[in-house]
C-alpha positions in Angstrom: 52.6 -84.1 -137.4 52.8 -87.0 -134.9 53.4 -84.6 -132.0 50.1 -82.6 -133.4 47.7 -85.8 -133.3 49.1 -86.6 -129.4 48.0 -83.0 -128.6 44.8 -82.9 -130.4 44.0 -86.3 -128.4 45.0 -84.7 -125.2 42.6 -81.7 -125.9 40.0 -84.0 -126.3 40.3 -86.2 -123.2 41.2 -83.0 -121.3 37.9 -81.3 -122.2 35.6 -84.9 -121.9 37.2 -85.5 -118.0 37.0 -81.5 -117.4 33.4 -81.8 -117.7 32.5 -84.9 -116.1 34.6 -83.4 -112.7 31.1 -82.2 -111.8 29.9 -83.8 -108.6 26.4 -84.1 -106.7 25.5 -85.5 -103.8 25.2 -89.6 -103.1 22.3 -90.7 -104.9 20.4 -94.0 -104.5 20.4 -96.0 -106.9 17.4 -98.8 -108.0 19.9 -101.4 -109.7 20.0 -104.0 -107.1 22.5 -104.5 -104.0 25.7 -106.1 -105.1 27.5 -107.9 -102.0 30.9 -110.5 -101.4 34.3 -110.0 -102.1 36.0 -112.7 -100.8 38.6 -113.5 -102.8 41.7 -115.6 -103.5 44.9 -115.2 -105.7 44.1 -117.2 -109.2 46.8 -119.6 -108.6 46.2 -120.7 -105.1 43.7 -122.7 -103.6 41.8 -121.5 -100.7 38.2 -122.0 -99.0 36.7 -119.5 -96.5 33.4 -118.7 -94.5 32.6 -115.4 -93.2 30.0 -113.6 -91.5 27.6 -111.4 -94.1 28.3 -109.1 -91.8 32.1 -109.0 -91.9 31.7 -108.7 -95.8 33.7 -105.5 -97.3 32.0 -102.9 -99.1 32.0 -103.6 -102.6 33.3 -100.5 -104.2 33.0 -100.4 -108.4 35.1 -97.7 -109.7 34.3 -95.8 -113.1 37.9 -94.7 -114.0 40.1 -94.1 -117.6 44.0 -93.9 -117.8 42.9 -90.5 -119.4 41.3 -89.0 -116.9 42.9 -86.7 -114.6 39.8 -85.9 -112.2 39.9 -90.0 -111.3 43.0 -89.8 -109.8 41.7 -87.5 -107.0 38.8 -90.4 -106.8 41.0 -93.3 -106.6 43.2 -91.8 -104.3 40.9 -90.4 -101.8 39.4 -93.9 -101.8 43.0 -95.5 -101.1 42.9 -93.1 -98.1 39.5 -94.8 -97.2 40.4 -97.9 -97.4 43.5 -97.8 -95.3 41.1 -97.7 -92.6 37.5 -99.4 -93.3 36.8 -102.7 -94.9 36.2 -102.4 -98.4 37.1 -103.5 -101.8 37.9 -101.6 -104.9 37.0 -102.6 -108.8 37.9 -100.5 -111.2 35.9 -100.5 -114.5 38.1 -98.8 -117.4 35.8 -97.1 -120.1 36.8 -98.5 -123.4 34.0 -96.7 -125.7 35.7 -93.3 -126.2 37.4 -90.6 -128.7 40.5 -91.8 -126.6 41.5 -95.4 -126.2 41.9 -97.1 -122.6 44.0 -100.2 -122.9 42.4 -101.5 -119.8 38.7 -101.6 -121.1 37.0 -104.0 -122.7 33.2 -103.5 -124.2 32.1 -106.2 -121.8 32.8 -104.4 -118.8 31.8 -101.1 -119.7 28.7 -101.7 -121.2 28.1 -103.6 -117.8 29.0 -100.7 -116.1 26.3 -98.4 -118.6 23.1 -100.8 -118.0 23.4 -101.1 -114.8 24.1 -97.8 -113.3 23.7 -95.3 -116.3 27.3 -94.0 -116.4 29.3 -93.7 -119.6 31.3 -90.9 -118.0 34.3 -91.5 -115.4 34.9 -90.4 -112.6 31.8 -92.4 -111.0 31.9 -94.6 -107.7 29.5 -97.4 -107.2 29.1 -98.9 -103.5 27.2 -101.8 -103.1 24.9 -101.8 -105.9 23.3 -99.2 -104.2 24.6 -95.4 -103.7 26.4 -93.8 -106.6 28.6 -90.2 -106.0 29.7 -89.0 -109.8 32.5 -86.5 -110.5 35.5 -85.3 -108.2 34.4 -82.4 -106.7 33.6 -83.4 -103.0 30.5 -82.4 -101.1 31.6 -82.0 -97.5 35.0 -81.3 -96.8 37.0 -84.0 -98.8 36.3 -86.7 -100.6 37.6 -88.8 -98.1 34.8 -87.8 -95.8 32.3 -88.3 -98.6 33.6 -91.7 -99.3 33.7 -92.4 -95.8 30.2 -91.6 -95.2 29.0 -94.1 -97.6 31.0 -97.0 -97.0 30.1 -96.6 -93.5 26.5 -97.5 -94.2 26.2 -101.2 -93.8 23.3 -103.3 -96.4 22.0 -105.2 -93.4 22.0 -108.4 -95.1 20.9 -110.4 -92.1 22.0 -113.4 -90.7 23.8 -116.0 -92.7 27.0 -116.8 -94.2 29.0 -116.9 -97.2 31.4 -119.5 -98.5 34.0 -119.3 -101.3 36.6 -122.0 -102.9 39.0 -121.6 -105.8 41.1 -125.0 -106.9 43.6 -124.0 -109.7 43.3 -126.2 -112.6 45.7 -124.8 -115.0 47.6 -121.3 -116.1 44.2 -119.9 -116.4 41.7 -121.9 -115.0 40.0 -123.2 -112.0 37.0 -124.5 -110.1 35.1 -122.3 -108.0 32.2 -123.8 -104.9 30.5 -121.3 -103.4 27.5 -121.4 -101.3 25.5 -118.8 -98.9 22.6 -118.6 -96.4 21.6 -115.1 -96.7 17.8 -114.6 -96.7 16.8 -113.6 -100.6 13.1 -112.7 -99.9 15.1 -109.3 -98.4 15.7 -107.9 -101.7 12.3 -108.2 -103.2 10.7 -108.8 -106.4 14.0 -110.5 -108.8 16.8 -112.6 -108.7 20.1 -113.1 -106.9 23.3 -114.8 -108.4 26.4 -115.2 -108.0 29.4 -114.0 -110.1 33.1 -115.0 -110.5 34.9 -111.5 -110.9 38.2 -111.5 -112.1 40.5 -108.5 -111.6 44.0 -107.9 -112.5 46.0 -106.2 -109.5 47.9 -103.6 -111.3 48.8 -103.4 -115.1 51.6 -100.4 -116.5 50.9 -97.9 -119.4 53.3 -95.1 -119.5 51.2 -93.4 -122.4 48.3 -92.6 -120.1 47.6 -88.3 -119.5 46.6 -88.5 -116.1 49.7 -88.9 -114.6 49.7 -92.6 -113.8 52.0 -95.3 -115.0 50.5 -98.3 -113.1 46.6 -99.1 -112.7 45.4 -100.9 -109.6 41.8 -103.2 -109.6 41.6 -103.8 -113.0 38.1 -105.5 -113.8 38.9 -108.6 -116.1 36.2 -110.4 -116.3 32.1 -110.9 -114.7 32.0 -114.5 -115.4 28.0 -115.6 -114.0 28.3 -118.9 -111.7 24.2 -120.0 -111.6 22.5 -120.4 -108.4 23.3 -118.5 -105.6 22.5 -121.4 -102.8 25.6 -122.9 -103.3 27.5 -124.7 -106.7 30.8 -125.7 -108.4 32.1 -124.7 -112.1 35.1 -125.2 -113.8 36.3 -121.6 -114.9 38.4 -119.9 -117.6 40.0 -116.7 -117.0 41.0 -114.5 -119.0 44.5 -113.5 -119.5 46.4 -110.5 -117.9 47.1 -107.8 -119.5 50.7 -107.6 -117.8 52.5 -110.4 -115.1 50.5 -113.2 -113.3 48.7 -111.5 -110.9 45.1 -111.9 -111.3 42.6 -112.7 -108.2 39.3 -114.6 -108.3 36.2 -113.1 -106.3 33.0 -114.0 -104.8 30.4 -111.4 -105.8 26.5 -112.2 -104.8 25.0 -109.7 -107.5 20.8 -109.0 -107.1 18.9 -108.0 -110.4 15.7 -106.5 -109.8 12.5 -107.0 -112.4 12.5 -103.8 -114.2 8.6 -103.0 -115.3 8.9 -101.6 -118.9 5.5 -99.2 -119.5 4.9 -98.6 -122.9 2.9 -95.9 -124.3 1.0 -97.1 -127.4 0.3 -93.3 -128.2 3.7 -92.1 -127.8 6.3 -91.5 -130.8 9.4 -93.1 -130.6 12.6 -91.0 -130.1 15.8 -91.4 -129.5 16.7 -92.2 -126.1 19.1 -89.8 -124.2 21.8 -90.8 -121.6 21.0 -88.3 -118.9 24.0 -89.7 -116.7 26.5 -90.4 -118.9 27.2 -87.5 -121.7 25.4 -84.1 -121.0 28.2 -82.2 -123.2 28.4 -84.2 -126.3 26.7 -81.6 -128.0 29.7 -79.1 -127.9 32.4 -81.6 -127.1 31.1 -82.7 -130.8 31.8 -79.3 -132.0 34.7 -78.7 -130.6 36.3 -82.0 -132.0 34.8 -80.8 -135.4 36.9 -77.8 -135.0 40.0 -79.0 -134.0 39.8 -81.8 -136.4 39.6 -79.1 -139.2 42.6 -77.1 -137.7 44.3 -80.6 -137.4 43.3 -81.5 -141.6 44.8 -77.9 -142.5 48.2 -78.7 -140.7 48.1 -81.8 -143.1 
């Protein structure tokens, strides 16, 4: 009965990740640039200044220890990163029909507001281009990836700096401080953000092949005003070992005009990005659920 469930849960993921492989081109996306990534291990001190310009892409990762088509993601962006400057966070979707020990409601719903993804595989880079799915649009997905990273935001001028003092197990002070011009990114604010990511964590029980899970988001902790400031921190635990890193992320949310329509009815609204299928995923579960109950 026990080896039943595993494959009925299987057929499920298999099905939800088959469907989301589906790729399009890079779009643009309206949810503000995100910029930084300097960064510092969580129980070591340190204090840098860099160059906007020498700033890695910031590369946010919509990935599941259940889904297969991710790996071809991750590891084509591995490939990338071996030779351009950028940085890798990898949001885990926790709100599923199969469980991801790696993410937390926090995160993912982070994830869902500001990009309009509730299905992985999805790749984020700075804030501002988003390429969905695994199947590649040129003649890898290395190339695709590439492509993108390549693209610099053209922040300008300026500088960024970044300190981390460890004050205990799990907690520190952060400073950070930055010249970059705001009036760049229009109409909205700019703040900075502590995020704190887990370097690798192990699940043997995950279906897409994987035992160990790199850039594991922990934690968006907001730090107040961008200029420059100092908080005291708590982090969160890891989920396995002690290595967890602290990073410098300048995040920009734009004012978002909401235009109601006195005369319109209400309905339901529908996640265009993030679960086209759910219609006959739904029915499919139905069904095997009632094969499942019969084997009971």
């Amino acid at each position: 009965m026990e080896l039943r469930r595993r494959l009925f849960v299987v057929l499920i993921a298999t099905l939800f990740c088959a469907t989301a492989a589906s790729a399009g081109a890079a779009e643009t996306l309206e949810a503000g640039a995100v910029f930084g990534g300097q960064s510092t291990e969580a129980n070591t001190s340190s204090v840098s200044t860099v160059n906007l310009s020498d700033l890695p892409t910031i590369v946010e990762v919509y990935t599941a220890t259940w889904c297969s088509n991710c790996v071809d993601v991750e590891h084509a962006l591995d490939d990338v990163e071996n030779n351009l400057s950028m940085q890798q966070y990898h949001t885990h979707r926790s709100i599923s029909e199969v469980q991801d020990p790696f993410g937390t409601d926090e995160i993912d719903k982070r994830y869902h507001d500001r990009y309009g993804r509730w299905s992985p595989p999805a790749v984020v880079f700075n804030g501002s281009t988003m390429i969905k799915g695994s199947v590649a649009q040129s003649e890898s997905l290395q190339q695709d990836f590439t492509t993108v990273v390549q693209q610099p935001l053209f922040l300008g001028n300026g500088t960024s700096t970044f300190g981390w003092a460890p004050t205990g197990d799990l907690s520190g002070t952060a400073t950070w401080s930055t010249t970059v011009d705001q009036t760049q990114f229009g109409e909205g604010s700019l703040q900075a953000y502590l995020w704190v990511v887990e370097a690798s964590a192990y699940f043997e029980d995950g279906s897409n092949g994987l035992e160990n899970y790199p850039h594991i988001m922990r934690a968006v902790i907001p730090l107040g005003d961008v200029v420059q400031g100092s908080m005291d921190v708590q982090l969160p635990a890891a989920f396995d070992g002690n290595d967890l890193s602290v990073h410098l992320v300048y995040q920009f949310n734009p004012v978002i005009e909401v235009v109601e329509d006195p005369d319109e009815p209400l309905t339901p609204a529908k996640d265009s990005a993030g679960l086209p299928f759910i219609h006959s995923l739904t029915t499919i579960a139905m069904i095997g659920a009632a094969a499942y109950a019969r084997c009971w």
